[in-house]
N, C-alpha and C positions, 0 to 999 in steps of 0.2 A: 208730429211725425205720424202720419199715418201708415195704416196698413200696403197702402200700395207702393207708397212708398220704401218701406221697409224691404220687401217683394222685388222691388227694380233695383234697389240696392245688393241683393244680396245673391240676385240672380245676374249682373253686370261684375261685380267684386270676387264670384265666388265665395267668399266669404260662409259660412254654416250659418253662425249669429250675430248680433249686435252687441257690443262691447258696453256693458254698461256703466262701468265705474268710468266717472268724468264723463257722462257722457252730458252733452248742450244740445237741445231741441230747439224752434223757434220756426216763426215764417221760412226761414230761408233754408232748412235742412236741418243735418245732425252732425257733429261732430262727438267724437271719443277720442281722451289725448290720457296721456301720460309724461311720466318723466324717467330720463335714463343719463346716469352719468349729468353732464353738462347740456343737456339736450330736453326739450318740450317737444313732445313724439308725436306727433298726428296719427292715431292709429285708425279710426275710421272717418270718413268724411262726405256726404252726401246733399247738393243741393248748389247753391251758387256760391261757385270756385272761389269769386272776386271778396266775398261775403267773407269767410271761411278763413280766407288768407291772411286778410285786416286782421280775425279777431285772433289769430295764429300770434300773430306780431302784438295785441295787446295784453295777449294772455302772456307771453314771453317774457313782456314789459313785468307785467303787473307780480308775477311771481320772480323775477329777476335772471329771466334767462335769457343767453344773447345768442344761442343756437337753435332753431327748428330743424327735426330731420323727420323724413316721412317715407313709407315704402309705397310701388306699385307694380303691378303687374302690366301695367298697361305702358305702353312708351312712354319714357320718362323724358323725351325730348319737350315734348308740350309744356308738362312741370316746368323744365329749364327757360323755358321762351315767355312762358305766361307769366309764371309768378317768382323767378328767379334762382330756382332750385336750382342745384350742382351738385352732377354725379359725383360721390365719394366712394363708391365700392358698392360690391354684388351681394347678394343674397344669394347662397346654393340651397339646395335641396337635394335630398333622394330619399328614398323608398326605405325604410327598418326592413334590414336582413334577418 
């Protein structure tokens, strides 16, 4: 993971920083995952999708989860189309009053 990397990541993500617990480097990007409920979280993900998604599904395997759930800001249709993600509900936000 280099630096420039790092940089196009977090300036395309908006994101502030890099998540580091669980976090996986290698040739082909970064991911940072977690676990929530019945779910293996993809919380950051950086580098080749196709890559990323495989080890999504062996990490799911390998620790015995049968759900992947991941957020984006960015159209979520692609998710759906590419790697078979399906909308399940929104994320709000607003502003501390």
């Amino acid at each position: 993971m280099t630096e420039e990397d790092i940089e196009r990541y977090l300036k395309k993500s908006k994101d502030k920083d890099i998540q580091t617990d669980n976090l996986i480097e290698n040739e082909h990007g970064f991911m940072s995952w977690t676990t929530w409920e019945d779910y293996l979280v993809a919380i950051q993900v950086y580098g080749d999708g196709n890559y990323w998604n495989q080890q999504l599904d062996n990490l799911a395997k390998e620790l015995g989860y049968e759900k992947i759930m991941m957020a984006t800001k960015r159209n979520y249709k692609g998710f759906e189309r590419k790697f078979g993600f399906k909308l399940t509900g929104y994320v709000l936000e607003r502003r501390v009053q």
